[in-house]
N, C-alpha and C positions, 0 to 999 in steps of 0.2 A: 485579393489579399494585400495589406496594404503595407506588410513588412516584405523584405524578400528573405521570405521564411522557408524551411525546409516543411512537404509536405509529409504525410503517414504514408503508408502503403496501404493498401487494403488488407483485412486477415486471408481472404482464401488466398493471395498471391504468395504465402508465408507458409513451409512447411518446416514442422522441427524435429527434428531428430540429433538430439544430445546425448550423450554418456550419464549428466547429471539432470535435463531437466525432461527428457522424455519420459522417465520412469513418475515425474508430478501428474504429466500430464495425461499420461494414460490414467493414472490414481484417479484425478481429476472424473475422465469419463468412464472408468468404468466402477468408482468406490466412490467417491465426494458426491456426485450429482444423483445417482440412485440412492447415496443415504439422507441426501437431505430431501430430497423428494418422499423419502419416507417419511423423515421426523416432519416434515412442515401437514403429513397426515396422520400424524402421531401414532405411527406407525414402529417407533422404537421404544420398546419398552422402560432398557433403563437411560432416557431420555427426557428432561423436562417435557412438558406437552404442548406444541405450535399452535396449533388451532388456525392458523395461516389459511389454510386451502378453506376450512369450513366456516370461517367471516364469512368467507365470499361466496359461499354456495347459502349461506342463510338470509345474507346482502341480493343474493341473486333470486330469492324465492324457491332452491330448489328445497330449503330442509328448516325448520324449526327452531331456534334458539336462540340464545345471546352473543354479546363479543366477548371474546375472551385473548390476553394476552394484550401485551403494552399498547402505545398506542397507534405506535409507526410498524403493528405487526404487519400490512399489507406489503411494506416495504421487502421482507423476506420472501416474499413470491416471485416480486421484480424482479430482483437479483437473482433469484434462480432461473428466471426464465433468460435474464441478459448471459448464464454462461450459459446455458444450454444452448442462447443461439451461435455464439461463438466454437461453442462446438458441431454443429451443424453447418457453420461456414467454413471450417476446414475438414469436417469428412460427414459425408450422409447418415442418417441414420432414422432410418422409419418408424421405431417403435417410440424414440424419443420424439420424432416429430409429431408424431401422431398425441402423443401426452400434451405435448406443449400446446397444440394447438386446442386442446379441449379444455387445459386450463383458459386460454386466449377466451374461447366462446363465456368462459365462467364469466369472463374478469366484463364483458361485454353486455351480459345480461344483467351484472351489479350494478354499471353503469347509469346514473340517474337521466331523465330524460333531455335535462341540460347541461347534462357531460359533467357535473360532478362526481368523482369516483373518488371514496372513501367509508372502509365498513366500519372503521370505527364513529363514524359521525354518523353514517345513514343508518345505523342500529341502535346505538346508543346515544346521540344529541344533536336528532335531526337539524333541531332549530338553531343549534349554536355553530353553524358554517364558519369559518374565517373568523370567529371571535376571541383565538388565543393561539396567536401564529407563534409567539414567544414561546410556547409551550408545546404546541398539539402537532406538528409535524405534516400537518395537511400538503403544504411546498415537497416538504423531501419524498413523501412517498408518491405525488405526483412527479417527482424529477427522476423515482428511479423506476417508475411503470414510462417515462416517457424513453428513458433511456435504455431498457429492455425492446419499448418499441421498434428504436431505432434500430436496435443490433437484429433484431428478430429478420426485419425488412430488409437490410442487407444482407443477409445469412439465405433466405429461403424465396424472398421477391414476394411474400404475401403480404397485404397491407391491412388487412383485418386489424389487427394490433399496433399500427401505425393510424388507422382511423381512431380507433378511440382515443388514443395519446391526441392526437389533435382535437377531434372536440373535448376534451381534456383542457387543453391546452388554450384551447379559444376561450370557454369559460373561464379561465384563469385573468386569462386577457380581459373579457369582459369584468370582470370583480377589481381589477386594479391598475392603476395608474394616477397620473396627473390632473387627467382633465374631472371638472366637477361628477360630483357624485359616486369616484370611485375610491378603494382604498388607497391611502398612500405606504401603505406598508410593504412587510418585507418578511421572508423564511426567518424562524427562531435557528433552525438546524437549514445550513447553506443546503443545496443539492439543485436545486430548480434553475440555477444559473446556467451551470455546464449541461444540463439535460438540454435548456432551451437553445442553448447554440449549436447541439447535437442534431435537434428535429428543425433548425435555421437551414442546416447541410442540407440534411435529408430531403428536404421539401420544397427549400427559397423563398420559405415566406419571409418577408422580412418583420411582421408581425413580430413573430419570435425575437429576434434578434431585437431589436426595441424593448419588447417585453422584460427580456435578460438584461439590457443597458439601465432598463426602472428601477431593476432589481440591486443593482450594485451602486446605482449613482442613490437610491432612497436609504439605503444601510447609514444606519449612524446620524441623519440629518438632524435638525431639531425644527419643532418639539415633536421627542421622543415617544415614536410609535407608540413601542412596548407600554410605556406608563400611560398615554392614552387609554390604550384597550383596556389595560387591569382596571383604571378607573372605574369603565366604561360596563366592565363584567361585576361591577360590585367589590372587585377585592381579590375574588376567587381565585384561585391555582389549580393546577391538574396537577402537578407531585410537589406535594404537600414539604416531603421529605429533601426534597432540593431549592434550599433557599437561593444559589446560585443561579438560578434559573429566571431571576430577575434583577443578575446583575449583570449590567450592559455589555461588561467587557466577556462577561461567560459565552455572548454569541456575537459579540465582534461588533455591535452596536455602538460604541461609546462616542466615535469617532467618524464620520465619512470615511472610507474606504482608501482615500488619497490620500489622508490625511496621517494615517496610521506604519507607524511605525516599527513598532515589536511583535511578535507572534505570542496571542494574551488567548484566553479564554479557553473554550474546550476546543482541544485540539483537533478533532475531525471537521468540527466545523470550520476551524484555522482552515487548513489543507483543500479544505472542499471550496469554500470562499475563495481564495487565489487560484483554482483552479477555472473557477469560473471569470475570476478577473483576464488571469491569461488569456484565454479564448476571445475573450471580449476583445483585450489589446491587439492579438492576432489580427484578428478580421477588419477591425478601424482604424486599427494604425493610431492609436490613441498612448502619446508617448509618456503623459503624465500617469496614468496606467501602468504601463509596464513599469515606471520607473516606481512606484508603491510594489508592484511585482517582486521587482531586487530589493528594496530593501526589507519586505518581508521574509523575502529567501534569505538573506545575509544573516538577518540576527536569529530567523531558525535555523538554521545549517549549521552557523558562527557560532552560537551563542546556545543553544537552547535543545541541543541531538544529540544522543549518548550516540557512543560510539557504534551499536547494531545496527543503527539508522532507527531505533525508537524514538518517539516524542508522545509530548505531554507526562510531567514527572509527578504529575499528585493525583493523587486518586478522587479525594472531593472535585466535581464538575469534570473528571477526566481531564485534565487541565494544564496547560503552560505556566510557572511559574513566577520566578525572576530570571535574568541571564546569569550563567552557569551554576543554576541550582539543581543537579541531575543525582540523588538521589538514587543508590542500586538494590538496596531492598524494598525500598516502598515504593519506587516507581510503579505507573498506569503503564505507560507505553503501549497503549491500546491495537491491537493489531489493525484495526479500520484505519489508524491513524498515519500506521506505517504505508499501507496503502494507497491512501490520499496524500502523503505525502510523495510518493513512486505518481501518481497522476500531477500533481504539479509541477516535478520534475521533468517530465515528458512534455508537456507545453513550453515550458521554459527553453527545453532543448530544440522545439521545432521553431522556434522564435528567432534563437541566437543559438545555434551549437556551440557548446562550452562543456569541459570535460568535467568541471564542478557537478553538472547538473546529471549527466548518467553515474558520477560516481557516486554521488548521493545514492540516483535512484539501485543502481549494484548494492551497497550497501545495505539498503532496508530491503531488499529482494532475495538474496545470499543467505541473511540472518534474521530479521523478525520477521519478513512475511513466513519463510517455507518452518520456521520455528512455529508457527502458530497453529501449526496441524501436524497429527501427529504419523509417522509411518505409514501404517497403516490407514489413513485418510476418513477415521471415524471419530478426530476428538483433536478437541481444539483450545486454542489458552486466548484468551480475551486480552488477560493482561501478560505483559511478556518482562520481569525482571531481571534483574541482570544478577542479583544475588537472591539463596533463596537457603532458608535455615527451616524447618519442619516444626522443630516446640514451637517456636518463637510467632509462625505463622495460625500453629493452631490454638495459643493461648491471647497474646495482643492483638485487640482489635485493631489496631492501625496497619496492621499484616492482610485483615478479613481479607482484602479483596487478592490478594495473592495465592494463586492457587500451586502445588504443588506436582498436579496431573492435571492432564487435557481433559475436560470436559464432553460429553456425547452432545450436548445440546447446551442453549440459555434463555433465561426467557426474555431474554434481551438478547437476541440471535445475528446480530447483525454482521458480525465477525467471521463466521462459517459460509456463508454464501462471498461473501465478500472476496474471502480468499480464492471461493471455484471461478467467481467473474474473471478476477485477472490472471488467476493461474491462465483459464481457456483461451485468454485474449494474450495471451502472453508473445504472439507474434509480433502485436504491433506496437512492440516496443525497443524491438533490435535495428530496425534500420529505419532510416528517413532518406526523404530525397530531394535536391533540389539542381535544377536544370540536370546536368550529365556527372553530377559525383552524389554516389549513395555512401551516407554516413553510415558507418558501421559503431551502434553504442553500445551493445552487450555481445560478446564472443558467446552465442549461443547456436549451436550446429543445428545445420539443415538447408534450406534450401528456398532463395525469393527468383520468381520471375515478375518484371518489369519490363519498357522501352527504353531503350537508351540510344543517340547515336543514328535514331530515325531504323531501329529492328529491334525486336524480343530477344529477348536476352536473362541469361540466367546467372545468377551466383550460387554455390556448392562451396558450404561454409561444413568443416569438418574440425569438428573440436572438440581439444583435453585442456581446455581455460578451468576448469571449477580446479580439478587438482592439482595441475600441471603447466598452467601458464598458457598458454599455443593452442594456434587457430590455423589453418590454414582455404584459402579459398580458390577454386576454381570457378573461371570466365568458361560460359556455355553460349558461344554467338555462332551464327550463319559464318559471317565474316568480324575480318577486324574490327575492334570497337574501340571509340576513343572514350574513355570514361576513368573517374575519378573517382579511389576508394579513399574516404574519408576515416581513418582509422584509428578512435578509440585511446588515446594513451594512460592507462588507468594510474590514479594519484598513487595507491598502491607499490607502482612499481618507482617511483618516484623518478621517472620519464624514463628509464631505462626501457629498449625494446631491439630486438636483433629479427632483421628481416629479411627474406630471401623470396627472389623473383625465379621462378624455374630451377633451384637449387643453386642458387647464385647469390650471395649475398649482396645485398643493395646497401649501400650508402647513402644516405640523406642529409640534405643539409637543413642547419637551423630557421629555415626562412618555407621548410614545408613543415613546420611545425606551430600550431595556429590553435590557439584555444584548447590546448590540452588533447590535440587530432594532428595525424599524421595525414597531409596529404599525398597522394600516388596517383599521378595523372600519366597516363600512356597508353596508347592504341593494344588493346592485348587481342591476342589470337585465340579464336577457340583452344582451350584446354589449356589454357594458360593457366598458369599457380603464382600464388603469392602465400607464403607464411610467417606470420610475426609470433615470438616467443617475449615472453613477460619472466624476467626471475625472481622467483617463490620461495624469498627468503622466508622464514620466520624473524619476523617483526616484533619486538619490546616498545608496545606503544605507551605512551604517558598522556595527562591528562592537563589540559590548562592548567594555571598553578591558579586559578581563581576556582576551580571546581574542588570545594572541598573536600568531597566524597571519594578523590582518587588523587589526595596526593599523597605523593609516597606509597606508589601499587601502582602497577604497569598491567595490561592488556596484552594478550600473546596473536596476533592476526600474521594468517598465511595468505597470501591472494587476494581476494575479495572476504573470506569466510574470517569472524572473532571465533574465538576458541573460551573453551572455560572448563574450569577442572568441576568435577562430581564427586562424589561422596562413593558411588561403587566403583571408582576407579582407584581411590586416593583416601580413603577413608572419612572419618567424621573430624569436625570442629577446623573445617578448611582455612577459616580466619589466623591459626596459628600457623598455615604455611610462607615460606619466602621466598625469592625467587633466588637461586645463586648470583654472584657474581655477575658468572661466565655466561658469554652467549653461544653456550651449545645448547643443540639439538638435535634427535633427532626425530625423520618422522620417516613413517613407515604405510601405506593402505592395508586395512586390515578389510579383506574381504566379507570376515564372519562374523563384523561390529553391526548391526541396523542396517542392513541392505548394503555397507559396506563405507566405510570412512577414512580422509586420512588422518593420522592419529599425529600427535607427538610427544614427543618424553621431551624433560629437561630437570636439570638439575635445581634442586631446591633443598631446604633445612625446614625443620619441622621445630617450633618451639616447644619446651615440652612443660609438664607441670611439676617437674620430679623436684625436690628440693624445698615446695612452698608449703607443705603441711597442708593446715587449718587457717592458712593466713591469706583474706581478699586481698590484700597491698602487704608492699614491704619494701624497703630501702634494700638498697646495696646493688650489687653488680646484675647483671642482666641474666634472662632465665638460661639453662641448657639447650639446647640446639642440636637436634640428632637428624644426620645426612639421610635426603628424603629424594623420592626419581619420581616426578609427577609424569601424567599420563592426561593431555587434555583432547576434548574431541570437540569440533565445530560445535559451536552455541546453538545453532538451530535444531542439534539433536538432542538436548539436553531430554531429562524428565520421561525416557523411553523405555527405563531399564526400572522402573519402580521411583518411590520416595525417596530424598535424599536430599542432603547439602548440596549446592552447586556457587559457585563462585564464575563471575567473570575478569574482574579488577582482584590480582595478589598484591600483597604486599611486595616490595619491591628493595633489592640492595642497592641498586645504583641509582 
């Protein structure tokens, strides 16, 4: 490793048990992963229909018929089988392994004899392999069967599924590069990068890792792939209806990779691209790399992130706009997007720990991921807005894509698996390690065994962070252990943090404060305690004065969580609401809210219409104002209680 980087932990070293994320993650195994294993056998009736599983039993010879569903449908197998393995690496489960493995034998006998796997080509345009990378998704749905691989083979030690990803993977190898006679191209939609330096880990070929280096250094070069191939096909398109789809910047083509500067095109592919850049710079110590790394993060994060932690604000090509064009009713803010964006987050941090980089990743984890599934763990929102008005969505088409309820399925699925991958995987994203201090980045309870100190060694993280601010952890060693908690200081609290060693308050100075982390270096004894509290003010947040869509209207955020008032709480036409003044509040956990929420009231005035007749405009003094007590609940549970108005950004008095 050629940075001195913080490394992962493993998942099975990682057990969770939280107040707020335990109740996902059982959802997770025991509601997400059997209902999409249904819908991908179209087994849910009011359900779009997957047709997923039986590509590949028709691809495999066992049954009859055609492809059906988009084109990167193989990719929604991947992804279910990458959480199920993640569930599997943190607690056994026979009936599930037994499933996955007979899907594994399916995906094996699809498997062409020179290791191409794809049922959309090998059913419908044998002949056209590799001839519309721009378009056809061949790369991504290889990168997320390789990346299921991976996880599967850690999870259970069988390689079955780790062999086909490799000859997979070989044949890919063979079809492209540099040297004569192979392609010089590159994925339409990223994904195959970070797969390939996944199965580099796994395996040590350094094949791989090369392969992935083609992959990032060939993006954007000239002369331009893409317009090569279209030539080369005659003209031809596969969606006809997306003219964006051969414009360079829609996948990140425009530019060399180094050379780029802003977060442009469709945003998953954004996220999923620097996701693989990072890895890359990890492992080669390649500093003109990482440094396209930061400045990609700066002008997304900076410039380009509603405050949920969503990205990509327009809906044609799912897409990046201008800097601070963020848009709260017609935003995409694609939940995949939020995702990929919590994965490049997470490389960046094992890079260089910086508090920027987990509180981003808190941010879209809090609110647009666990927002993008609903309760109950059978319905899902694609696109996640920040304002959402019901006439206006079901009559203007520039609304279409904004839904008002979670969806059971789509035919474009990729958002519902997505969210069970990281839900399942969700251990290996709380702590990193490097020599004898483990960074602590999400205060999420439960419990990591590692080495520290030259002995096994445990931390007993016990925590009421979602509502409440406060973590506290207990050291599980043989003997003393000299070791270093690296702890977390979220932007939120805007460095405020009060901490106690043994019920003793600890005093720190400003020189263990280091990139938005508290360091704590001491020999602790078995059963030693340390607790740090965060205070959970309610927050009046504003918006750059360059975003035009929030100035003059404030955000209410507690914690890590936005908030946003509703229409069954607060009534209809929420755009006439204001905020008062005063910064009171109050907030209360209301147990018998959706599994249980904490709530808050504040004072507000309500514009009213009394006074204006029959008249659209009119001169003179400003409308009536009748005292109004809003009621707002975390954004991620919006849309649970039926149809309605929802608002995130009020107007604002101050």
């Amino acid at each position: 490793m050629a940075y001195d980087s913080t490394s992962s932990i493993p998942l099975e070293k990682v057990r969770i048990q939280d107040e707020f994320w335990s109740d996902y993650i059982r959802l997770v195994r025991d509601v997400v992963v059997p209902y999409q294993w249904e819908a991908l056998n179209d087994r849910v009736p009011e359900a779009e229909p997957s047709h997923a599983i039986r590509n590949f039993k028709i691809a495999a010879g066992e049954e009859q018929g055609s492809f059906y569903g988009m084109v990167f449908q193989d990719s929604d197998v991947s992804k279910w089988l990458e959480a199920t393995a993640y569930l599997l690496e943190t607690a056994p489960d026979p009936e599930l392994e037994r499933i996955a493995d007979g899907v594994i034998e399916l995906i094996g006998k699809a498997q062409q004899p020179d290791g191409y796997l794809n049922t959309y080509f090998t059913l419908e345009e044998p002949g056209n392999r590799w001839t519309n990378l721009a378009e056809c998704h061949e790369l991504y749905c290889a990168g997320h069967l390789i990346e299921a691989a991976v996880a599967y083979f850690k999870a259970t030690g069988k390689r079955r599924l780790l062999d086909i990803a490799c000859k997979l993977a070989d044949h890919i190898d063979s079809v492209f590069g540099s040297e004569p006679g192979k392609l010089r191209g590159y994925d339409g939609h990223q994904e195959i990068e970070l797969a390939l330096m996944k199965l580099y880990h796994a395996t040590g070929r350094d094949a791989y890792l090369q392969l992935c280096r083609f992959f990032v250094e060939q993006r954007g070069m000239l002369p331009h792939f893409y317009e090569e191939e279209w030539e080369k096909r005659g003209g031809t398109v596969h969606f006809k209806d997306l003219a964006m789809s051969h414009d360079l910047t829609y996948s990140q083509a425009h530019l060399p990779v180094r050379k780029q500067d802003a977060a442009v095109g469709h945003a998953v592919r954004m996220v999923y691209m620097c996701t693989g850049m990072a890895d890359l710079a990890k492992e080669t110590g390649d500093a003109g790399l990482l440094e396209a790394c930061r400045r990609l993060w700066t002008n997304m994060t900076k410039k380009r992130m509603y405050i949920t932690g969503g990205i990509g604000s327009m809906a044609h090509g799912e897409s990046f706009t201008l800097d601070y064009d963020l848009p709260n009713d017609t935003v995409y803010a694609e939940t995949c997007a939020s995702i990929g964006l919590i994965f490049f987050a997470r490389r960046m941090q094992e890079i260089d720990p910086r508090g920027e980089y987990a509180d981003v990743m808190e941010r879209a984890l809090y609110n647009t991921v666990v927002s993008g599934m609903s309760r109950d763990g059978k319905r899902f929102f694609y696109v996640n807005p920040l304002e959402a008005q019901p006439e206006v969505c079901e009559i203007n088409p520039a609304y279409a894509h904004v839904k008002l309820q979670r969806q059971g399925w789509f035919g474009c699925a990729c958002c519902p698996p997505n969210i069970a991958r990281l839900l399942a995987s969700l251990g290996q994203y709380i702590y990193t390690l490097r020599n004898d201090a483990l960074y602590v980045h999400l205060y999420i309870g439960g419990r990591i065994d590692w080495e520290a100190d030259g002995q096994a060694i445990a931390l007993e993280q016990i925590s009421d962070y979602a509502w409440n601010g406060k973590s506290r952890f207990r050291v599980h060693a043989n003997r003393a252990v000299n070791l270093t908690l690296a702890l977390r200081i979220p932007g939120w609290s805007n460095g405020e943090a009060v901490v106690h060693i043994e019920g003793r308050p600890y005093v720190y100075s400003r020189e263990q404060l280091v990139n938005g982390y508290l360091y704590v270096t001491r020999s602790w004894k078995d059963g030693e305690t340390l607790s740090i509290a965060f205070p959970m003010r309610v927050q009046r947040m504003k918006g750059h004065p360059s975003i035009r869509h929030t100035i003059g209207k404030a955000a209410i955020q507690r914690g890590p969580f936005v908030y946003c008032i509703e229409e069954a709480d607060n009534g209809p036409e929420l755009h006439a609401i204001q905020l008062s003044d005063a910064d009171a509040y109050t907030t209360y956990y209301d147990s018998g809210l959706l599994g249980g929420l904490q709530v808050i009231e504040a004072e507000a005035r309500r514009i009213s219409p009394e006074g204006w007749g029959d008249k659209l405009y009119r001169s003179g003094s400003e409308s009536l104002a009748q005292a109004a007590k809003l009621r707002l609940i975390p954004y991620f549970a919006w849309a649970n209680r039926g149809v309605g108005e929802m608002a995130v950004w009020i107007r604002d008095s101050q």
